[in-house]
C-alpha positions in Angstrom: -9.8 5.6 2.7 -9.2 4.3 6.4 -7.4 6.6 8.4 -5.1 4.5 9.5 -3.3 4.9 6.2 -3.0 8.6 6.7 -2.0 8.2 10.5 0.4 5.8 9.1 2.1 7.9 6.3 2.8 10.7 8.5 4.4 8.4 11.3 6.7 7.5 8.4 7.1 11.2 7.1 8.4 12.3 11.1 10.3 9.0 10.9 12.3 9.7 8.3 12.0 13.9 7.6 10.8 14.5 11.2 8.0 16.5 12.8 8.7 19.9 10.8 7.9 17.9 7.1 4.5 16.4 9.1 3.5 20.1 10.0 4.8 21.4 6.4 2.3 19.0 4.9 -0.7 19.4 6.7 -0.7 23.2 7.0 0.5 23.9 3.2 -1.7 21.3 1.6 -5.5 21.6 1.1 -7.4 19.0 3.4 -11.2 19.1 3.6 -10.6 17.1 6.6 -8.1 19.7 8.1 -5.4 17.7 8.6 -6.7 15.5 10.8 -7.0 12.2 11.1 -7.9 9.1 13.3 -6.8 6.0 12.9 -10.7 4.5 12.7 -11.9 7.7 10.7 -12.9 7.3 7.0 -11.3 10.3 4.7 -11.2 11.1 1.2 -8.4 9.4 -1.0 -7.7 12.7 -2.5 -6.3 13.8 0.8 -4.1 11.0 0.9 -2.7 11.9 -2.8 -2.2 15.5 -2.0 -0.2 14.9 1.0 1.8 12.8 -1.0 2.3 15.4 -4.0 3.3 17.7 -1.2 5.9 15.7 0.0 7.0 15.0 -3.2 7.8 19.1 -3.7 8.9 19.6 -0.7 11.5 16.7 -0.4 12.1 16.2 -4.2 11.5 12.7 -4.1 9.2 11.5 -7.0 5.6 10.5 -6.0 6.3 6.7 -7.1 9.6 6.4 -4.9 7.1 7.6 -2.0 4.4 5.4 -2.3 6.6 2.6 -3.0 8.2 3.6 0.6 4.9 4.1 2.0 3.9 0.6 0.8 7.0 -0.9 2.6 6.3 0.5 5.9 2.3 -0.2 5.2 3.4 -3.9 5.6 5.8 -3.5 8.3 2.8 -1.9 10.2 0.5 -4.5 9.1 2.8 -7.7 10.2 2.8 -6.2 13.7 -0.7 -5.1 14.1 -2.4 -8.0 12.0 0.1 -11.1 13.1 -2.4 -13.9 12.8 -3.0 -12.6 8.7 0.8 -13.9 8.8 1.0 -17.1 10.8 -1.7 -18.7 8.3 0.2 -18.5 5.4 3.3 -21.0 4.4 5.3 -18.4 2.1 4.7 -15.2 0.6 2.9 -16.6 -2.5 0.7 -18.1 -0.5 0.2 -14.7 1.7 -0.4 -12.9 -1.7 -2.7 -15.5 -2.7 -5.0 -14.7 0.5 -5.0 -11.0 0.0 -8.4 -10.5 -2.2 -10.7 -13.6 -0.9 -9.3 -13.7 2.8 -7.6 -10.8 4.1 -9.9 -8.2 1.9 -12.9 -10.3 3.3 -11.5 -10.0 7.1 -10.6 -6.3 6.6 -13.9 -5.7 5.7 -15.9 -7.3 8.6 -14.4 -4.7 10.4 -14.4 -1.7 8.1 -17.5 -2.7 6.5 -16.7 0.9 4.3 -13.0 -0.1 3.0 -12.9 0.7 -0.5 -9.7 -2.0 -1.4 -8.1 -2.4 -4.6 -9.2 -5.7 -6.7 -6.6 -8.7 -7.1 -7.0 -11.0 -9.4 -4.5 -14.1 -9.5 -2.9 -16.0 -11.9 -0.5 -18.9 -11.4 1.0 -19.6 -14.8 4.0 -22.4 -13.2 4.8 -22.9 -9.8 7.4 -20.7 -9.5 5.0 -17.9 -11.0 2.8 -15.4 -9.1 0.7 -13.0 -11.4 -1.7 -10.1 -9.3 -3.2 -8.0 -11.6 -3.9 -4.6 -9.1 -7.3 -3.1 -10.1 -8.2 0.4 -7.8 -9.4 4.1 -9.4 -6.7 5.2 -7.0 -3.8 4.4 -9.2 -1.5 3.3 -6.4 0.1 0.7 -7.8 3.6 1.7 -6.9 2.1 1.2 -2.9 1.1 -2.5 -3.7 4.6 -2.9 -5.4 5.7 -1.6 -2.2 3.5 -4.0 0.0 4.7 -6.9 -2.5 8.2 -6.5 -1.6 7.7 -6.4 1.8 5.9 -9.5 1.6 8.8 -11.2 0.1 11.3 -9.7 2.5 9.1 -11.0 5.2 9.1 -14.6 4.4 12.7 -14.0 3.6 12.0 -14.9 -0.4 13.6 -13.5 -3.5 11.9 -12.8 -6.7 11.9 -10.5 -8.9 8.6 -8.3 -9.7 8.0 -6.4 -12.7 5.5 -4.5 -13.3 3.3 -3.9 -16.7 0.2 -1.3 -17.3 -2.7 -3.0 -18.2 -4.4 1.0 -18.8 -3.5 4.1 -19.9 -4.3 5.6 -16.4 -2.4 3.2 -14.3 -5.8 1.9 -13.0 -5.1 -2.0 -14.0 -1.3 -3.1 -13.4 0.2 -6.7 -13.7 2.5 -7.9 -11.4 4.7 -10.6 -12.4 6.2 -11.9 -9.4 9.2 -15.0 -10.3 10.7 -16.8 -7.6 15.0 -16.6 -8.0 
């Protein structure tokens, strides 16, 4: 996993349970890496999953709810750092659209070792958005996350629900309606 997901998630953990929660995490959980991270570094995705567990413990707020968050700020971070991903696309259908044949394809010219989660697209009415998530990291609750803030982005409401397509929570549907 890039590192600038792990840079990222403890800039939101000082944001919002400050510096003592960052130093909590990275000397009380088990990190091959140590706990350190650049932003250009490539890490484990285990790391990434028992940081999160820790937090979870150590703020009582359910693994889900924090990926979820984590997803919201991911695209916050992403809209600032990665603008011209943005100005190419109309609405946020057409943004989610992109993700897996354009953005996935430009993420990996320059991480040629990203390991990104599969979307495949469906577009049952126009109104209608399906992304079925497809990753062996079982962070669907992140793309949710990233979804949302799409929408809040382009100032659009729908509503998304989500369905397992697997037992493990490797394959999840999104159904994403326009209101």
């Amino acid at each position: 996993m890039k590192g600038i997901v792990f840079t990222e998630l403890l800039e939101m953990v000082e944001d919002k349970f400050g510096y003592e929660m960052v130093d909590t995490l990275l000397t009380e959980t088990d990190l091959p890496s140590g706990g350190i991270y650049t932003s250009i570094g490539t890490y484990d995705h285990a790391e990434i999953a028992a940081l999160i567990v820790k937090m979870s413990e150590k703020s009582n707020i359910p693994v889900p709810d924090l990926l979820y968050a984590f997803g919201r700020h991911m695209f916050a971070v992403f809209t600032k750092g990665y603008a011209h991903f943005f100005e190419k696309a109309a609405d946020a259908f057409d943004f989610l659209r992109s993700i897996h044949n354009y953005i996935h394809v430009e993420v990996r010219k320059l991480y040629p070792d990203a390991q990104l989660p599969h979307f495949a697209i469906n577009e049952p009415d126009s109104q209608t958005l399906v992304m079925v998530y497809s990753s062996d990291r079982k962070m669907a609750m992140l793309a949710k996350g990233l979804i949302d803030g799409c929408l809040e982005h382009f100032g659009e409401e729908a509503e998304v629900t989500m369905q397992s397509l697997t037992e493990d929570g490797s394959q999840v549907a999104f159904n994403i309606k326009k209101k």
